[in-house]
C-alpha positions as CSV (number, residue, x, y, z in Angstrom):
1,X,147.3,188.5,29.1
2,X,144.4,190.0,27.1
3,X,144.2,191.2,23.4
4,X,141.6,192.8,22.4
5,X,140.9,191.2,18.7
6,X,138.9,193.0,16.0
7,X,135.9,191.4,16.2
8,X,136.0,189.8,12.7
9,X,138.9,188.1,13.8
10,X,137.5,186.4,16.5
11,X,134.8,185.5,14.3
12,X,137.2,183.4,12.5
13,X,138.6,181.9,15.4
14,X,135.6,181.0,17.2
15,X,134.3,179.6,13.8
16,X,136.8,177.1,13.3
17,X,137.0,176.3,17.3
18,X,133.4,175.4,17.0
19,X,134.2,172.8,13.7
20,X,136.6,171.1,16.2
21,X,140.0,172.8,15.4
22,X,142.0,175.1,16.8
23,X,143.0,178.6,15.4
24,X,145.2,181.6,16.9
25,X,146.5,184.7,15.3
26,X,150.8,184.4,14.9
27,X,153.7,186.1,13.9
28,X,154.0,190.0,13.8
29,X,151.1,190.8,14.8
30,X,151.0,189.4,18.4
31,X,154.4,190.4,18.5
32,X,152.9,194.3,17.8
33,X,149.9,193.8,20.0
34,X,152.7,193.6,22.5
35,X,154.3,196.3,21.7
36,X,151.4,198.8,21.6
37,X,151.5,198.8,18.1
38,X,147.8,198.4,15.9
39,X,148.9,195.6,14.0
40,X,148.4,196.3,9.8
41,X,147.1,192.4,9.2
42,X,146.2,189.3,10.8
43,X,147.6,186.1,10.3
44,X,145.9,183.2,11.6
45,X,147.1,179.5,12.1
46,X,144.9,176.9,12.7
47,X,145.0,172.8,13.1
48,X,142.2,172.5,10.1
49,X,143.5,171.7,6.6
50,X,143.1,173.6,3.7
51,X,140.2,172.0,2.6
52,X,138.4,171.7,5.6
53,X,138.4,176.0,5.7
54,X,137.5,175.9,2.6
55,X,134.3,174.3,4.3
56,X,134.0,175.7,7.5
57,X,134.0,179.4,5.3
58,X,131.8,178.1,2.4
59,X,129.4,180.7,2.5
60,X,132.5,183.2,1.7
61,X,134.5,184.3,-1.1
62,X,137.9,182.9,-0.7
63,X,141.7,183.0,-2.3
64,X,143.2,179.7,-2.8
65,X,146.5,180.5,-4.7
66,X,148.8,179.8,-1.3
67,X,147.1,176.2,-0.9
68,X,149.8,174.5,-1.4
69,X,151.6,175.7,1.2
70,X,148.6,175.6,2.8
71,X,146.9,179.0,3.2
72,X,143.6,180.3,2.4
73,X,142.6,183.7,2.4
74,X,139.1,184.7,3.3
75,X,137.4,187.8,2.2
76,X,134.8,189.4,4.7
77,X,133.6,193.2,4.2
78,X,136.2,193.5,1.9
79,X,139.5,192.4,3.7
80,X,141.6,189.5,3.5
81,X,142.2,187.2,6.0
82,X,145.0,184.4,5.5
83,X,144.4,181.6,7.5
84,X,147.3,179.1,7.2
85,X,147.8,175.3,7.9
86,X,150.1,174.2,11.2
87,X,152.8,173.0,8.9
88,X,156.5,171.6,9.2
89,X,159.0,172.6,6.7
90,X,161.3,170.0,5.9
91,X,165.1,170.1,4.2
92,X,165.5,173.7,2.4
93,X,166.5,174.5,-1.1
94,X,169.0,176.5,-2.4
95,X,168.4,178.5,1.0
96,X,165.4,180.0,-0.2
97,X,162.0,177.1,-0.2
98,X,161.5,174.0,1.7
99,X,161.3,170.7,-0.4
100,X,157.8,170.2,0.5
101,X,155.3,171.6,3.3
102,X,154.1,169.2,6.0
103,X,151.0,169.7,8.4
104,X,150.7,169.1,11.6
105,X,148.3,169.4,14.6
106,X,150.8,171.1,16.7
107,X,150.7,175.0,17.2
108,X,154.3,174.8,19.0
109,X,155.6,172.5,15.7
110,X,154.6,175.0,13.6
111,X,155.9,178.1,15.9
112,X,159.2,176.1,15.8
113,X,159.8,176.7,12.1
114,X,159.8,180.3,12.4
115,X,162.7,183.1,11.7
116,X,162.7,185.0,14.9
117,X,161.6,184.4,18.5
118,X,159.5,187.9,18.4
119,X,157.6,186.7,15.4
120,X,156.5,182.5,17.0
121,X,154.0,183.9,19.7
122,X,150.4,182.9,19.5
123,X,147.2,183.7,20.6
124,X,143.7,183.4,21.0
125,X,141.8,184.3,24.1
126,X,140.5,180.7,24.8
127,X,144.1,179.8,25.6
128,X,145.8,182.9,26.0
129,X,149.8,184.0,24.9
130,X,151.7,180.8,23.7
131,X,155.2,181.5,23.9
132,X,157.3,179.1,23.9
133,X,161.0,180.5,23.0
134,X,160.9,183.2,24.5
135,X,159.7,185.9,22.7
136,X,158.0,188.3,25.1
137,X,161.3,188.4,27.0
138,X,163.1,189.0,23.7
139,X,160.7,191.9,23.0
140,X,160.6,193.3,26.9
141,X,164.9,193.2,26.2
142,X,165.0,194.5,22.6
143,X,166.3,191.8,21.0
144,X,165.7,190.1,17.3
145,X,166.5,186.5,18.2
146,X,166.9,183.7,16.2
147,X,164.1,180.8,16.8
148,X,166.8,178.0,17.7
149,X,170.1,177.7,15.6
150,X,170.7,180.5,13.9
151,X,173.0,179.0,11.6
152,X,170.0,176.5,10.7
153,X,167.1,179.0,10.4
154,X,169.6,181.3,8.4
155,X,170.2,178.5,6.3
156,X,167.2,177.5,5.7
157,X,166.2,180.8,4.1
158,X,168.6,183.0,3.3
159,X,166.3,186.3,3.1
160,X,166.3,185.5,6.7
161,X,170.1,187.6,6.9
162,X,168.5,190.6,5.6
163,X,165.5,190.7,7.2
164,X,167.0,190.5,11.0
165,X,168.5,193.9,10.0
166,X,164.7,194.7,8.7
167,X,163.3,194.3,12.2
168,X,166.2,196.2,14.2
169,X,165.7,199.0,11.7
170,X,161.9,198.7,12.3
171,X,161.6,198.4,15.8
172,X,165.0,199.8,17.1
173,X,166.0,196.5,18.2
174,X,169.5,195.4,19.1
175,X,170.5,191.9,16.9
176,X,171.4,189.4,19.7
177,X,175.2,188.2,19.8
178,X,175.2,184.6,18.1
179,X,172.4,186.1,16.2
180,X,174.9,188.7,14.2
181,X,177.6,186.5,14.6
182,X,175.9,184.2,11.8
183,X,174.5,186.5,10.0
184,X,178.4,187.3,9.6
185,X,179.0,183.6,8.8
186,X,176.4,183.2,6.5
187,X,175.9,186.8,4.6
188,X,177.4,184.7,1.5
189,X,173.8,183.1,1.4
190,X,172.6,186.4,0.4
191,X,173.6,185.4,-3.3
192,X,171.5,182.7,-3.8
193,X,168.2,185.1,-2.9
194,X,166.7,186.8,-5.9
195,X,167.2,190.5,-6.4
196,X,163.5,191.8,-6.2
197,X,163.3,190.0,-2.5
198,X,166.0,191.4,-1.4
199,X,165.3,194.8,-2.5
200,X,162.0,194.5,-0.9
201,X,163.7,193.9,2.3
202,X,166.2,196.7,1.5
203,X,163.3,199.5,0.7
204,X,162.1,198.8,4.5
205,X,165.1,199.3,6.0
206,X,165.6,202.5,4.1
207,X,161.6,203.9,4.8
208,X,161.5,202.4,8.7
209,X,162.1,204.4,12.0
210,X,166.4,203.6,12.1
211,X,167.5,203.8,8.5
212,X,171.0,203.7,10.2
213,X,170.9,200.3,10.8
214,X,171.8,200.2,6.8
215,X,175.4,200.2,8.5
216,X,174.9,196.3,9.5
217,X,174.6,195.2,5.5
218,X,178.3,196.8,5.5
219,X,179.7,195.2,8.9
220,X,178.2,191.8,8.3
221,X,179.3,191.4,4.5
222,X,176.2,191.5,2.9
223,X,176.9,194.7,0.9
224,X,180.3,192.9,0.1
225,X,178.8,188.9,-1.5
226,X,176.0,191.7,-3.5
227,X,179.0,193.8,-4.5
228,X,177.3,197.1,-3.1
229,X,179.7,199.9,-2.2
230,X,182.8,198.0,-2.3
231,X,185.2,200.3,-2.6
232,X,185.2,201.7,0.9
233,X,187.6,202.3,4.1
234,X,187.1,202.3,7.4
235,X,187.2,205.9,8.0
236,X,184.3,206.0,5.1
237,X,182.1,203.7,6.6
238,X,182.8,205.4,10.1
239,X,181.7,208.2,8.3
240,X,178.7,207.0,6.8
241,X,177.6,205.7,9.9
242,X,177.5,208.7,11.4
243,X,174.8,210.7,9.8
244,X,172.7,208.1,8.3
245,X,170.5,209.4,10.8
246,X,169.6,211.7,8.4
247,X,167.5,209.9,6.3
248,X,164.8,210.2,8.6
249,X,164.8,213.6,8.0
250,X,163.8,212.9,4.4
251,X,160.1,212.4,2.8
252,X,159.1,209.1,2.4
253,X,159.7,208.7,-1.1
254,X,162.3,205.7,-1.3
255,X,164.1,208.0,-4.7
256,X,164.5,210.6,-2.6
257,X,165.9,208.5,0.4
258,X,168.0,206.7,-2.0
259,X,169.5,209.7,-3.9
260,X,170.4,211.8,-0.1
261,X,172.1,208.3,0.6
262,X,173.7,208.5,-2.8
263,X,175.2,212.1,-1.7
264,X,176.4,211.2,1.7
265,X,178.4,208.1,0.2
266,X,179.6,210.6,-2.3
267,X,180.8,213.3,-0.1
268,X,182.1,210.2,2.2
269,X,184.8,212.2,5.1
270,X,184.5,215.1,3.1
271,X,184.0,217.6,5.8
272,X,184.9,221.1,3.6
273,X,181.5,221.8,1.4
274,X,183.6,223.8,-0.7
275,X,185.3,220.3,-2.0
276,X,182.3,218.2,-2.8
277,X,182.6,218.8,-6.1
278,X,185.9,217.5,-6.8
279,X,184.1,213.6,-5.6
280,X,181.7,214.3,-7.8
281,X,184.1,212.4,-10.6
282,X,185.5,209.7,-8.0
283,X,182.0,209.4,-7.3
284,X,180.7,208.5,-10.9
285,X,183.9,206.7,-11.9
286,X,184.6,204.3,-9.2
287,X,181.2,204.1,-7.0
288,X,178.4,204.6,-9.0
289,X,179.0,201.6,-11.1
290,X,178.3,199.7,-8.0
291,X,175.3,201.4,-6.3
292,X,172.3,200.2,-4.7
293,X,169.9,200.9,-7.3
294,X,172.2,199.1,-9.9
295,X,173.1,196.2,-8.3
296,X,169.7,195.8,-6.8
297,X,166.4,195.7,-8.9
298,X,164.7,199.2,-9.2
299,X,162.6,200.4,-11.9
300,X,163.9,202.1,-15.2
301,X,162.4,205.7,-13.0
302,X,164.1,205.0,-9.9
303,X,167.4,203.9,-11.2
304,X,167.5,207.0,-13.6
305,X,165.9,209.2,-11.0
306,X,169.0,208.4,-8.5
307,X,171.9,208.2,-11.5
308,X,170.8,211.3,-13.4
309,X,170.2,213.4,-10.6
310,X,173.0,212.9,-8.3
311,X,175.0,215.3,-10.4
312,X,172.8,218.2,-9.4
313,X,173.5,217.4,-5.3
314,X,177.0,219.2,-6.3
315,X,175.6,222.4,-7.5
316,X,176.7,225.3,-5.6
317,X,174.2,227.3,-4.6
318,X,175.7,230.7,-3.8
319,X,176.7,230.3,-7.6
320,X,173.0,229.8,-8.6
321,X,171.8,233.4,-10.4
322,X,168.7,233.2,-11.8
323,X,169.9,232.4,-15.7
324,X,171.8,229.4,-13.7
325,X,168.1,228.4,-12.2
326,X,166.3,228.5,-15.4
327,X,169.4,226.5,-17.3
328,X,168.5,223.6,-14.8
329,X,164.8,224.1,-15.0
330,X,165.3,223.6,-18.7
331,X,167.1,219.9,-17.9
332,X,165.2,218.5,-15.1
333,X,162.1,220.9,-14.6
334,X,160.7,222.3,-11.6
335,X,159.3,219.8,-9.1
336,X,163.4,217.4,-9.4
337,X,164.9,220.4,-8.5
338,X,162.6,221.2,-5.4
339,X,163.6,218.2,-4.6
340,X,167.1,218.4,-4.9
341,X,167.4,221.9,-3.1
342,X,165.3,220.4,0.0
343,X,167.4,217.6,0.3
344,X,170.4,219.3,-0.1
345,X,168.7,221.7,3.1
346,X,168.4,218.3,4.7
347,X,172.0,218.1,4.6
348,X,173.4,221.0,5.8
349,X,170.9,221.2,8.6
350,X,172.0,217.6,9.9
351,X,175.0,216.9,9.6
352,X,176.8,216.2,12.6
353,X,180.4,215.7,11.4
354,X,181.5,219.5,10.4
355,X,184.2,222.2,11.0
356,X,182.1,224.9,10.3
357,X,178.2,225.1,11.7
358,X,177.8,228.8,10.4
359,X,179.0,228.1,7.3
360,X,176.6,225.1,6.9
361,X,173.7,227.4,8.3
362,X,174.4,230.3,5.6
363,X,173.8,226.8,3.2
364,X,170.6,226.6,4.4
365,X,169.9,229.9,3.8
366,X,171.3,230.0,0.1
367,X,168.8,227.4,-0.4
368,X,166.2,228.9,0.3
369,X,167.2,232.0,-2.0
370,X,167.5,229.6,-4.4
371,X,163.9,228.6,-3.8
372,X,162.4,231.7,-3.9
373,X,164.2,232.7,-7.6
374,X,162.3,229.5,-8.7
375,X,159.5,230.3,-7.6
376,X,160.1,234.1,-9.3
377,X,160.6,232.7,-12.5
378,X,157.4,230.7,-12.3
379,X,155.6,233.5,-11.0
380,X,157.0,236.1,-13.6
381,X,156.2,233.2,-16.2
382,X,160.3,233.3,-17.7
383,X,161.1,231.0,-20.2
384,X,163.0,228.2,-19.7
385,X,161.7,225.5,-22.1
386,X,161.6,225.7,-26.0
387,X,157.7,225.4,-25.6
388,X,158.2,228.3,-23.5
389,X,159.0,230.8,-26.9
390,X,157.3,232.7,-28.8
391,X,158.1,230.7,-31.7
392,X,157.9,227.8,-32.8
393,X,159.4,225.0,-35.1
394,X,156.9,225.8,-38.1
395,X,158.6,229.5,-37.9
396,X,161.9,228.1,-38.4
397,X,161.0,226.6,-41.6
398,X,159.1,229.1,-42.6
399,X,162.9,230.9,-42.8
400,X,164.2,228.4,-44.8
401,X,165.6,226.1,-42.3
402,X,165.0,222.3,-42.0
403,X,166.4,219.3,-40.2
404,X,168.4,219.3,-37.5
405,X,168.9,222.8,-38.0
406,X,165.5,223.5,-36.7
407,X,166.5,222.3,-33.0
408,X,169.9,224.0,-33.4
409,X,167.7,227.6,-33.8
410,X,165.4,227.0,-31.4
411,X,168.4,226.1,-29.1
412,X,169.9,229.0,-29.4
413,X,167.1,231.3,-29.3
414,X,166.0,229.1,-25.9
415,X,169.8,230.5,-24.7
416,X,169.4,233.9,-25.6
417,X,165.5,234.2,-23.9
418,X,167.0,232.4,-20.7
419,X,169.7,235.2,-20.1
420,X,167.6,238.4,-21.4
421,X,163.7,237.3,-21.2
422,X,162.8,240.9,-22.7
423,X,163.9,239.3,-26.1
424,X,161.1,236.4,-25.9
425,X,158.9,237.7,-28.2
426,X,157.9,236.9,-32.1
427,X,159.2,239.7,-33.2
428,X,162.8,239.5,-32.0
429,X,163.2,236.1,-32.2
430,X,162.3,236.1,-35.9
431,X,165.6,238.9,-36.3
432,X,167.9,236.9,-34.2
433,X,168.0,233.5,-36.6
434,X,167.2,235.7,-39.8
């Protein structure tokens, strides 16, 4: 077998084979070379210490923050390039970091240690593909393996639980049998991993190729020790499962992904559009509480982005006249409710469990009305902001008002102009808080 390296790579390689050591590339991307995939990084192993790359690439600029656990990153044209001790890992704590890191001279030692059999290939072109647990058969069968035990590797890390579900939703791999099986076991270990990891891992699964496989964090318990979602039935999840398809369907923007997930868990075996309203309550009350972006660690934006918004998923749009429009315009401005409309389009166009395809059809088409009265209101220039009158808070006071009262006026001129905008001028605005 034959991988054709970048050539900076095998300038590495050859550089510290000709220092006496030995050096291959390992992990994901041999496992994506294999795949046909143009792998995003290289990561290089090699039987040299830390300190003697640090020689052998002297003449280079170099990164030395990972050298305890023996990596060095090496900066040519501008790129990084981690080159990484052979190491073995020795007793784990608190399932997340061995005790200490040990080296080693041996490539297959240090494939050993790995998480998954499609991630502890090697290879340089010297020596060729070194697989030694079968990882090119794993690929050829789509299957994410455990390297060994999987109760051991699992416990060793626990991220390692989450990020087998990471790689089937990547890659469209099936989870092999003993494999899920402890990931089942030992989803309790998911507690002892901190929240920003595994919301890293979670954000993948929700941007990759098979967003469905979100379903496996519910079957194997995971959801349950983070208390995500745990309020639900088996006909809910059955439900859910069903069109998380849809997600793919969605931009890439992980708020956007996160808030049409938001909206299929709230209209859970809902199948009557009509009644999607009456979960909105159920919804806030007895699910939102325990969501994904509150129980997991999202920024201030993306947590308020999902909350605050999810409210607007439920308007109706054949109710949506143009005064409607401009209320919301007002609330969340223009590009949210884009947003929200396109998703909601998502929705209706996708959905696979429903009584009624016309009926979701004519949905898509209110939509799109709805879209083109926002667009006539920005086009016609209509007020639906305060800074959008002819007036302003100096006026107000100039009539005698002051405090709070100010905002009250300008509130209830903003009303008026968004239902009639022939009254938004000076003139008539003046009269009306006279």
């Amino acid at each position: 077998m034959r991988i054709n390296l970048p050539k900076t790579v095998e300038f590495i390689i050859d550089t510290i084979y000709e220092n006496g050591y030995e050096a291959f590339i390992v992990g994901g991307c041999v496992r994506d070379f294999i795949l046909g995939i143009s792998p995003n990084d290289y990561d290089i192993a090699t039987s040299a210490n830390p300190e003697k790359i640090l020689n052998i690439f002297s003449d280079f600029k170099t990164i030395t923050n990972g050298i305890k656990h023996g990596t060095v990153g090496i900066i040519i044209d501008d790129n990084i390039y981690e080159i990484t001790t052979y190491r073995i890992e020795s007793e784990y704590e608190d399932n997340r970091r061995p005790k200490e890191v040990k080296f080693t001279k041996n490539i297959i030692e240090d494939l050993k240690r790995r998480d998954f059999t499609i991630n502890a290939m090697a290879y340089n072109y010297k020596v060729g593909l070194i697989d030694e647990f079968g990882g090119i058969e794993d690929v050829n069968q789509n299957l994410i393996r455990t390297v060994g035990n999987p109760d051991e590797r699992f416990n060793e890390d626990g991220l390692r639980i989450i990020r087998a579900i990471r790689f089937s939703s990547k890659l469209g791999f099936k989870i092999e049998e003993y494999t899920l099986n402890s990931i089942y076991n030992n989803s309790k270990l998911i507690k002892n991993i901190s929240k920003e990891r595994i919301t890293d891992e979670f954000n993948k699964i929700m941007l990759s190729k098979y967003p469905e496989k979100i379903n496996l964090l519910y079957r194997t318990k995971i959801f349950k020790y983070l208390s995500i979602y745990d309020d639900f039935n088996q006909n809910e999840y059955d439900y859910l499962s069903k069109n998380l398809p849809i997600l793919t369907k969605c931009n890439d923007k992980i708020e956007d992904r996160l808030l049409l997930l938001e909206y299929l868990i709230a209209n859970r075996g809902i199948n009557n559009i009509n009644k999607q309203y009456e979960q909105l309550n159920d919804y806030k009350i007895n699910i939102q509480p325990n969501n994904i972006v509150n129980k997991l660690k999202y920024s201030n934006k993306i947590t308020d982005y999902c909350n605050n918004l999810i409210e607007y998923m439920f308007i109706q749009e054949e109710t949506m006249d143009k005064v409607e429009i401009k209320k919301i315009l007002n609330k969340i401005g223009r590009k949210k409710l884009i947003n929200i409309l396109m998703l909601k389009k998502i929705y209706y166009k996708n959905m696979l469990d429903i009584s009624d395809k016309a009926m979701y059809f004519n949905k898509c088409d209110l939509v799109d009305e709805c879209i083109n009265k926002i667009n006539n209101v920005e086009k016609n220039k209509e007020c639906y902001t305060i800074r959008g009158l002819e007036i302003d808070g100096n006026e107000i006071i100039k009539l005698g008002y002051s405090g709070s009262e100010i905002g009250i006026k300008l509130n209830y001129l903003l009303e008026k102009v968004i239902e009639n905008p022939d009254l938004n001028n000076k003139k008539n605005l003046i009269n009306m808080v006279k």
